[in-house]
PyMOL CGO cylinders between C-alpha atoms (Angstrom):
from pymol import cmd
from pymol.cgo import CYLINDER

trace = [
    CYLINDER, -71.49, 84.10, 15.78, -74.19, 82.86, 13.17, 0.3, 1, 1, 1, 1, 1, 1,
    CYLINDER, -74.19, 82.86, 13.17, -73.91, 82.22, 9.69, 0.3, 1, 1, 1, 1, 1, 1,
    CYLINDER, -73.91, 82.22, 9.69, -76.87, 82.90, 7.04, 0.3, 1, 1, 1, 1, 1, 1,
    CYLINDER, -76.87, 82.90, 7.04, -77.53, 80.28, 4.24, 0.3, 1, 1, 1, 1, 1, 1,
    CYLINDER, -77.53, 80.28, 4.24, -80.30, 80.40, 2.38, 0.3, 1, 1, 1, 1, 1, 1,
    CYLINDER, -80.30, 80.40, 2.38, -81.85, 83.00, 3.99, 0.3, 1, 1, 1, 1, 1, 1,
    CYLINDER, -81.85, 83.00, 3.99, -82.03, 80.61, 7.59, 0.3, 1, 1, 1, 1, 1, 1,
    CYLINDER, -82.03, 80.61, 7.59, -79.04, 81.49, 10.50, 0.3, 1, 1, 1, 1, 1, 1,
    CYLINDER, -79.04, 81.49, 10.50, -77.64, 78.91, 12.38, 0.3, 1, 1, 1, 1, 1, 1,
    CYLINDER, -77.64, 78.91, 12.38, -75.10, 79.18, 15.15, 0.3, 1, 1, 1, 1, 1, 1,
    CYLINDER, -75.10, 79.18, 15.15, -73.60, 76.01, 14.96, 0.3, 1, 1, 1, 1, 1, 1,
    CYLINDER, -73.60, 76.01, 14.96, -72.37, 72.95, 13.27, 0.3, 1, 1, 1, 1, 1, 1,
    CYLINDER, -72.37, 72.95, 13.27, -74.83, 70.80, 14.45, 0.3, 1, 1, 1, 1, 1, 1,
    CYLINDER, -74.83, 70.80, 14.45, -77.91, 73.46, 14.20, 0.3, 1, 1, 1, 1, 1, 1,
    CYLINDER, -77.91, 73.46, 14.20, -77.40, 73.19, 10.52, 0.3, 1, 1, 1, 1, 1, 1,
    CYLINDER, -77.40, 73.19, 10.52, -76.75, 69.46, 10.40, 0.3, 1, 1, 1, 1, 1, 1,
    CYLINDER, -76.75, 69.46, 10.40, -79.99, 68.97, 12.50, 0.3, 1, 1, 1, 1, 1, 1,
    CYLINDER, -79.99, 68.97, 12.50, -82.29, 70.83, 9.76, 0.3, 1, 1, 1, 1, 1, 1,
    CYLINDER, -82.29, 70.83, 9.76, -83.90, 68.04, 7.66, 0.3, 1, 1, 1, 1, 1, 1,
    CYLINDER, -83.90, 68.04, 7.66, -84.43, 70.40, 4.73, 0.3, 1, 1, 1, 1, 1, 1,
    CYLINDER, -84.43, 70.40, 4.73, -80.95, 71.95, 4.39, 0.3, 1, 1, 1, 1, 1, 1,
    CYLINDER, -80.95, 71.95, 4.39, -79.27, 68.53, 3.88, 0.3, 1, 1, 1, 1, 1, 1,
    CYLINDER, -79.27, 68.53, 3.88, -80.51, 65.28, 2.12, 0.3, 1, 1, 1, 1, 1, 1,
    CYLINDER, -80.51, 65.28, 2.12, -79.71, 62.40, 3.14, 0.3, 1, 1, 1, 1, 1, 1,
    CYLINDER, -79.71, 62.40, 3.14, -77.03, 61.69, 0.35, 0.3, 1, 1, 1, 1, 1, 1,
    CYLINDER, -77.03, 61.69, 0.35, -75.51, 64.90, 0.99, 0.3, 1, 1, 1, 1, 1, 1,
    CYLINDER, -75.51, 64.90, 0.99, -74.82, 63.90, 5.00, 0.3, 1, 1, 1, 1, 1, 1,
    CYLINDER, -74.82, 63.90, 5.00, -73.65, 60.70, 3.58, 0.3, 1, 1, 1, 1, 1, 1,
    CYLINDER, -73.65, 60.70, 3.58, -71.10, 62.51, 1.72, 0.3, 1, 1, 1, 1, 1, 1,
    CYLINDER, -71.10, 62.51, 1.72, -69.77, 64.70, 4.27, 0.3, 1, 1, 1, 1, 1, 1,
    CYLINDER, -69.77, 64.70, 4.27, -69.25, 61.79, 6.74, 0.3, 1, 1, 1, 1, 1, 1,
    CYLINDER, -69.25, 61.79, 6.74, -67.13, 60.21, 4.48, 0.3, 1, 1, 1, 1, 1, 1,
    CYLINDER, -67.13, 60.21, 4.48, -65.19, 62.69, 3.39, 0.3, 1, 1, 1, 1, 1, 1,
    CYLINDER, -65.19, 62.69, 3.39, -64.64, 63.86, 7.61, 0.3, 1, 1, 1, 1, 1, 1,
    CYLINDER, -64.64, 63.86, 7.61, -63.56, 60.10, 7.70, 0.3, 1, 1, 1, 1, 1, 1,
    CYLINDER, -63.56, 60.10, 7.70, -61.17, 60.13, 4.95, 0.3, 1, 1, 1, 1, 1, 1,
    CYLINDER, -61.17, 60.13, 4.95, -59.64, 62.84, 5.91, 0.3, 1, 1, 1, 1, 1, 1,
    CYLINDER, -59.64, 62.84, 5.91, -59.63, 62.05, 9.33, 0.3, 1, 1, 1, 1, 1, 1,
    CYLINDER, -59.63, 62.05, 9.33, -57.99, 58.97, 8.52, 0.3, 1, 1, 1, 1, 1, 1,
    CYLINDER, -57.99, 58.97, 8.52, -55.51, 60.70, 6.57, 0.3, 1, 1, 1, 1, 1, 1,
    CYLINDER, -55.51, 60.70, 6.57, -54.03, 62.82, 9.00, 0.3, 1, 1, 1, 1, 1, 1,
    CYLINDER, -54.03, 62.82, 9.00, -54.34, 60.00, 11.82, 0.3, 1, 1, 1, 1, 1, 1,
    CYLINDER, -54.34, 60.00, 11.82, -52.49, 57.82, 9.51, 0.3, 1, 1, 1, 1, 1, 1,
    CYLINDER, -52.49, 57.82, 9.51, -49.86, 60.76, 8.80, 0.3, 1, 1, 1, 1, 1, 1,
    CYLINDER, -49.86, 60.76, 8.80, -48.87, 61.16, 11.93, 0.3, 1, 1, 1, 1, 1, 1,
    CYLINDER, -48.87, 61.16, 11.93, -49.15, 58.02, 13.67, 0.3, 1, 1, 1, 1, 1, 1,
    CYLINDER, -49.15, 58.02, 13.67, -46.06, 57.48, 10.97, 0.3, 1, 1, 1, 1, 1, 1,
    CYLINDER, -46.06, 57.48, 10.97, -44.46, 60.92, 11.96, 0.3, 1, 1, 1, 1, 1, 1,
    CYLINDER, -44.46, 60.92, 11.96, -44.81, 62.59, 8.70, 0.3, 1, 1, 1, 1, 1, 1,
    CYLINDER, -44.81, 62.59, 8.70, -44.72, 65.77, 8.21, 0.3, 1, 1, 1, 1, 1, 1,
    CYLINDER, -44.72, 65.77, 8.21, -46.87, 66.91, 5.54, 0.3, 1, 1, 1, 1, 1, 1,
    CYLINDER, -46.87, 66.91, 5.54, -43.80, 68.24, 3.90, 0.3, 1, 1, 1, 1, 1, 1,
    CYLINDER, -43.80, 68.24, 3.90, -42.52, 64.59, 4.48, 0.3, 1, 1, 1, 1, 1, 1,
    CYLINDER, -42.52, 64.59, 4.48, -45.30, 62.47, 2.85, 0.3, 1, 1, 1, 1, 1, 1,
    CYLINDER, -45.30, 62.47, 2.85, -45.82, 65.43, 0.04, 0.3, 1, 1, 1, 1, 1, 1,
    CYLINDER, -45.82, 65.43, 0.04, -42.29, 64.31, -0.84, 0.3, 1, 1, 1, 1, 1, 1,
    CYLINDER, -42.29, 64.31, -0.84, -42.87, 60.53, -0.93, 0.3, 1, 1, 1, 1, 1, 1,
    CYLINDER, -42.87, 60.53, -0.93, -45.91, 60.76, -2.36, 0.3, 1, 1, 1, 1, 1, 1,
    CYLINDER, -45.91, 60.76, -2.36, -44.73, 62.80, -5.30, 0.3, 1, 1, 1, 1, 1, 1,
    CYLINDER, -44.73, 62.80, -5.30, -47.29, 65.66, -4.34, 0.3, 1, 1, 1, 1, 1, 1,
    CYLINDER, -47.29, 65.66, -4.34, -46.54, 69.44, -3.07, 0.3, 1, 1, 1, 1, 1, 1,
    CYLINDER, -46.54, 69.44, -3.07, -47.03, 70.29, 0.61, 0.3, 1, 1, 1, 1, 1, 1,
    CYLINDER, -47.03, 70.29, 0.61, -49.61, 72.90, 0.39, 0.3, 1, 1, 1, 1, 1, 1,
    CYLINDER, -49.61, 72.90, 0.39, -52.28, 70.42, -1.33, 0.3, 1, 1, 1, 1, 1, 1,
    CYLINDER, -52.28, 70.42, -1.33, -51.68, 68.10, 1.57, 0.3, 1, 1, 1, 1, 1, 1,
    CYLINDER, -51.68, 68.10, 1.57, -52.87, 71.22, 4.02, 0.3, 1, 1, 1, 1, 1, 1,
    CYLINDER, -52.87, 71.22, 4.02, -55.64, 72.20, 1.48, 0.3, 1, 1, 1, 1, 1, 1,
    CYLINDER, -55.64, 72.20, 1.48, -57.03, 68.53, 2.06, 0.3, 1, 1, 1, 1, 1, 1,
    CYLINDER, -57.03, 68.53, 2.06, -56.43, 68.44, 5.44, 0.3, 1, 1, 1, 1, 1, 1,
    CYLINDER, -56.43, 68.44, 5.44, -58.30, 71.87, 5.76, 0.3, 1, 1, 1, 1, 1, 1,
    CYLINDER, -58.30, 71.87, 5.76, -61.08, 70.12, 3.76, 0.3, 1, 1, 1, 1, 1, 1,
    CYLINDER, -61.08, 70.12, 3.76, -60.98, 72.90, 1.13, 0.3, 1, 1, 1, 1, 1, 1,
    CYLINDER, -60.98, 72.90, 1.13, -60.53, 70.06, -1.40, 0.3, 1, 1, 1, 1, 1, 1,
    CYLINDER, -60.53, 70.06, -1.40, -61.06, 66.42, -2.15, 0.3, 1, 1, 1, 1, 1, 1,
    CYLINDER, -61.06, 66.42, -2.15, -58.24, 64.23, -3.57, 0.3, 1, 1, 1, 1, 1, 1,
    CYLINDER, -58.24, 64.23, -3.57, -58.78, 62.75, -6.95, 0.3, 1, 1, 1, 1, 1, 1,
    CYLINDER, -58.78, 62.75, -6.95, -58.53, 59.34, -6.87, 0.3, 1, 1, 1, 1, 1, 1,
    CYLINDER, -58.53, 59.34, -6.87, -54.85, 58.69, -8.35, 0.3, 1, 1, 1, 1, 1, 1,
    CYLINDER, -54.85, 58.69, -8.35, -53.67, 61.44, -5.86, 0.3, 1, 1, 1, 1, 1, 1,
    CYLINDER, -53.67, 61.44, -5.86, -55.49, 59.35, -3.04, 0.3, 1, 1, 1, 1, 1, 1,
    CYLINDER, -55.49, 59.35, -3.04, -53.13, 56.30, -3.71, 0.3, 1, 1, 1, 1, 1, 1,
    CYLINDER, -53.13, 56.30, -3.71, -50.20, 58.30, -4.19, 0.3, 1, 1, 1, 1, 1, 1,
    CYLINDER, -50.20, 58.30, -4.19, -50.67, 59.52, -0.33, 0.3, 1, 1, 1, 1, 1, 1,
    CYLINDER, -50.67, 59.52, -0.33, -52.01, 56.11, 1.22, 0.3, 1, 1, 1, 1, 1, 1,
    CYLINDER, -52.01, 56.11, 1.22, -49.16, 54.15, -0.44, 0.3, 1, 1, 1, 1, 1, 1,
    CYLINDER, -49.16, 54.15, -0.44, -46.57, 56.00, 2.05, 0.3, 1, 1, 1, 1, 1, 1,
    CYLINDER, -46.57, 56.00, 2.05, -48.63, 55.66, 4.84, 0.3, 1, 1, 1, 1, 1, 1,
    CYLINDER, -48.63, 55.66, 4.84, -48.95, 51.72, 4.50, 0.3, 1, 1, 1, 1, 1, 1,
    CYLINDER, -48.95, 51.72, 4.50, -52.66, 51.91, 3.41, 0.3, 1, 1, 1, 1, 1, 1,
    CYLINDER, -52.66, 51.91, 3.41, -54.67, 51.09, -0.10, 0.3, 1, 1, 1, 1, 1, 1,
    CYLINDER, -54.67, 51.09, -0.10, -58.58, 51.93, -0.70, 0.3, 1, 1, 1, 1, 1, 1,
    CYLINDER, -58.58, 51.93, -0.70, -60.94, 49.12, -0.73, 0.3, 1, 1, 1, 1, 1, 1,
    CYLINDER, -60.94, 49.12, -0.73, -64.37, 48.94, -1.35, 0.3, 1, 1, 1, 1, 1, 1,
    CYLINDER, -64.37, 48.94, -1.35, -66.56, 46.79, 0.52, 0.3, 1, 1, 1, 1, 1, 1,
    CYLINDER, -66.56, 46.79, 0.52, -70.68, 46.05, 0.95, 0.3, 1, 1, 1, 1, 1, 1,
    CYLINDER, -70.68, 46.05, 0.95, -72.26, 48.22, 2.64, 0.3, 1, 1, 1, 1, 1, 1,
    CYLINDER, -72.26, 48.22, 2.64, -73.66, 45.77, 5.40, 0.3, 1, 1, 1, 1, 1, 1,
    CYLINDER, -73.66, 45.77, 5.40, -69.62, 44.53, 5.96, 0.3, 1, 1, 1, 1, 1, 1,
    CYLINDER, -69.62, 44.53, 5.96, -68.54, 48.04, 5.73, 0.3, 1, 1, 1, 1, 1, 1,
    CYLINDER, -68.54, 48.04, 5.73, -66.45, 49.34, 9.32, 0.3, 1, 1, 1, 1, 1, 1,
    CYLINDER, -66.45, 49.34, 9.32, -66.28, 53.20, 9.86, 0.3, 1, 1, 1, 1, 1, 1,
    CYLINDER, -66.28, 53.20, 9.86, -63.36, 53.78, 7.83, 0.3, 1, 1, 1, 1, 1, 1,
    CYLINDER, -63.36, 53.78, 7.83, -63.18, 52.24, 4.08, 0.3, 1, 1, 1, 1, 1, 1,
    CYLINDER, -63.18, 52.24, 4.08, -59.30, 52.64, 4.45, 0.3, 1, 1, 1, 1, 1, 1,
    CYLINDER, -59.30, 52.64, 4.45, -57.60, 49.52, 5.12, 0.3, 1, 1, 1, 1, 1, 1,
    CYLINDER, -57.60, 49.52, 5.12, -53.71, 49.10, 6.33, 0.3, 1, 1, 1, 1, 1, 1,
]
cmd.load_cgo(trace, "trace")
């Protein structure tokens, strides 16, 4: 299966990733962090045994924006962020770049 953007098909992931005009540098920047985040997210969520219907509750959220974020079909705001790290044990730090390990989440 191939999807068109922009008038160019690609039939994978990495086909598009790979194009140096589709994506600037800032833009690939962005993505990785968000696949991190959320990555992190759902590692750190179940590592703990939650069920999203579990942290939703301690976090004060509803379940089905946990899934939407974990689907990546949206981003947390940043006051929703700390309501679902507090639960899992983490907080969000920001650190210099050179110093900064894969994920910016720290436990």
């Amino acid at each position: 299966m191939s999807m068109n953007i922009n008038g160019t098909n690609y039939t994978t992931f990495e086909d598009l990733w790979d194009q140096s005009d589709s994506l600037t540098d800032a833009e690939k920047e962005e993505i990785k962090l968000k696949i991190a985040l959320i990555g992190k997210l759902i590692e750190a969520r179940e590592e703990k045994g939650l069920s999203q219907a579990k942290l939703a509750e301690l976090a004060g959220v509803k379940q089905p924006a946990i899934a939407r974020l974990e689907a990546m079909k949206t981003m947390p705001q940043i006051n929703t962020l700390f309501k679902l790290l507090k639960p899992l044990g983490y907080t969000l730090a920001i650190v210099p770049v050179e110093d900064q390990p894969e994920s910016t989440l720290h436990q």
